[in-house]
C-alpha positions in Angstrom: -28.1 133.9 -11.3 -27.4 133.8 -7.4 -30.9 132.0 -7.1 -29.4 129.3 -9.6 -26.2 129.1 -7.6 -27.9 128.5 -4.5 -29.9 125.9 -5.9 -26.9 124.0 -7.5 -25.3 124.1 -3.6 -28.5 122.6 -2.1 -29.0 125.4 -0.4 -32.4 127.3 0.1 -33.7 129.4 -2.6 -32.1 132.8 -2.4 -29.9 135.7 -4.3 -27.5 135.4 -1.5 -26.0 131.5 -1.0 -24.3 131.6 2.0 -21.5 129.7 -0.3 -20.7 132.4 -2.1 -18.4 135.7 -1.1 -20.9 138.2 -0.1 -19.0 141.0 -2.9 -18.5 137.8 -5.1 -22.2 137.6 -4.8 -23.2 141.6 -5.1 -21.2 142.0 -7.9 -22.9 139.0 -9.8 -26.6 140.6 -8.6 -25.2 143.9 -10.5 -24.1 142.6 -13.3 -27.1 140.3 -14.1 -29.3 143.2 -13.4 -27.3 145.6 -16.1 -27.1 143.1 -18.4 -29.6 142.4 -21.6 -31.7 139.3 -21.5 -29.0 137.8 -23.9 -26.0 139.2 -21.6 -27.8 137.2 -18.2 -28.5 133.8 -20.3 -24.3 134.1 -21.4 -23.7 134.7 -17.6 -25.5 131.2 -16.6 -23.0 128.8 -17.2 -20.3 130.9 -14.9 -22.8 130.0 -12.0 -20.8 126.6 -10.7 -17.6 128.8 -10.2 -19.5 130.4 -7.5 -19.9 128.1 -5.5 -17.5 127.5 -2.7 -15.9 130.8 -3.0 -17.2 132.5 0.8 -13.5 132.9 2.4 -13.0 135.3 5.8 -10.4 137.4 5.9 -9.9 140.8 4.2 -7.9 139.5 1.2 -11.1 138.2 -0.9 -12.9 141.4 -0.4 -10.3 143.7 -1.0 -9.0 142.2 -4.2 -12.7 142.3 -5.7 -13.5 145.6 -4.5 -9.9 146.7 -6.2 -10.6 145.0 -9.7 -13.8 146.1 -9.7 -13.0 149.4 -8.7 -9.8 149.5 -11.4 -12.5 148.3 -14.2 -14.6 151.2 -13.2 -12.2 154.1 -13.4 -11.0 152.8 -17.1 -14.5 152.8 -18.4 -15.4 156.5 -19.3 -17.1 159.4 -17.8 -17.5 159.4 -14.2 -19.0 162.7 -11.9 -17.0 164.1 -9.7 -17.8 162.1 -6.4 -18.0 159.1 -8.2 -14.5 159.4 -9.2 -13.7 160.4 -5.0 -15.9 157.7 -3.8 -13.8 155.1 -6.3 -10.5 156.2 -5.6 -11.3 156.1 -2.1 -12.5 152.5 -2.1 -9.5 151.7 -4.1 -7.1 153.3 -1.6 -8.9 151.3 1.1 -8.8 147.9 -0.4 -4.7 148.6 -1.7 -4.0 149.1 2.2 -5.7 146.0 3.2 -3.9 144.1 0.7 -0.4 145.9 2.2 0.0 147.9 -0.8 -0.4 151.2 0.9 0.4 152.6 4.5 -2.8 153.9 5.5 -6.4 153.8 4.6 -8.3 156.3 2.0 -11.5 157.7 2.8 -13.8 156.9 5.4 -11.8 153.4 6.9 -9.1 155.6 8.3 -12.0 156.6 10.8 -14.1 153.0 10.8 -10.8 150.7 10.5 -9.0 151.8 14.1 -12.2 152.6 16.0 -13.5 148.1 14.6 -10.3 146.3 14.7 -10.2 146.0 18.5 -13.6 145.2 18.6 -12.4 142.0 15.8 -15.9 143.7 13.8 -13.5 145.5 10.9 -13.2 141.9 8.8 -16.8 141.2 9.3 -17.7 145.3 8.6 -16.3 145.3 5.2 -17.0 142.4 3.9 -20.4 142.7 4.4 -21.2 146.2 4.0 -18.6 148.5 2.8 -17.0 146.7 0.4 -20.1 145.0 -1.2 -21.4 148.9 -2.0 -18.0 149.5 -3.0 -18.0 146.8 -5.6 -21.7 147.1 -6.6 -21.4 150.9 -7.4 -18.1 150.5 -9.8 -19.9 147.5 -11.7 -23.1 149.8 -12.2 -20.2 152.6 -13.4 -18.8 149.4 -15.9 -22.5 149.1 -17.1 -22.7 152.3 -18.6 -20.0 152.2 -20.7 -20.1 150.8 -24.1 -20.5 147.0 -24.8 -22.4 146.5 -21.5 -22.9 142.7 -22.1 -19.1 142.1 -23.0 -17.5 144.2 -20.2 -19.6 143.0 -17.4 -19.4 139.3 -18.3 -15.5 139.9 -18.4 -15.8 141.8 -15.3 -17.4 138.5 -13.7 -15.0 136.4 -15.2 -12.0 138.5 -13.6 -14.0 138.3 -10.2 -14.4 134.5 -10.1 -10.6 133.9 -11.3 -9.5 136.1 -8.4 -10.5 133.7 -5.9 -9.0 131.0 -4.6 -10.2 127.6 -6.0 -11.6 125.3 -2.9 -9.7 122.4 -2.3 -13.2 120.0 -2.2 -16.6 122.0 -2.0 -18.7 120.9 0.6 -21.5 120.7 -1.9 -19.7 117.7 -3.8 -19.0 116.5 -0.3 -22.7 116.3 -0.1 -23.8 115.1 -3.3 -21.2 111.7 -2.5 -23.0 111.1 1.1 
């Protein structure tokens, strides 16, 4: 689906547009790859929403890791460190949304020690919160209804984000 998104952008051929969140875009890779052959064809016409939606800043990342997180704890069975590893991720994205005082898990250590350094934004957003939100929507895909819960999952993700103002793909297509 990401491939189809990058080509409706103009950009090269890829799984990862550079117009698209990079969890936006991890959590549209795991869902499509849990999903039945009917469950990917009923995610296809979500692809324009993705366009556009790459945004710095914590807020983006956090919100996506949180819903997707939240989805993942309502869905059933978990193990053990799963349900640490989730509740963890879920503190951390609740503090950098100012919800809670301090970080859970391992961004009290990562958080003080990259903020200085202006890496911490850049840091979770690419790497931390991306495996965040790709191992809850792998959790969502084992619970019943796979199709259904992962396409609403997607859904959820693409009306957290803000909507662009004018994409510079139509920008593009007028020139």
């Amino acid at each position: 689906m990401m491939e189809l998104v990058s080509r409706l952008a103009r950009e090269p051929w890829t799984d990862r547009p550079g117009c698209v969140h990079p969890v936006l875009s991890a959590v549209a890779r795991v869902a499509h790859d849990h999903s039945t052959s009917t469950g990917r064809r009923e995610l296809l016409p979500l692809a324009p929403r993705f366009i556009d939606t790459n945004r710095a800043g914590f807020e983006s990342s956090a919100r996506l890791v949180a819903l997707c997180v939240s989805t993942a704890l309502t869905t059933g069975e978990l193990l053990r460190d799963e349900r640490r590893r989730l509740t963890e991720a879920h503190q951390t994205a609740l503090h950098l949304l100012g919800s809670e005082d301090s970080p859970g898990g391992a961004a009290r250590w990562w958080l003080p020690v990259l903020s200085p350094l202006k890496w911490s934004e850049p840091f979770y957003r690419s790497f931390v919160a991306t495996e965040q939100a790709a191992e809850a929507v792998t959790i969502t895909a084992r619970a019943a209804n796979p199709d259904v819960r992962l396409r609403s999952l997607l859904k959820l993700c693409l009306a957290s984000q803000p909507k662009p103002s004018c994409s510079a793909s139509a920008q593009k297509s007028w020139s």
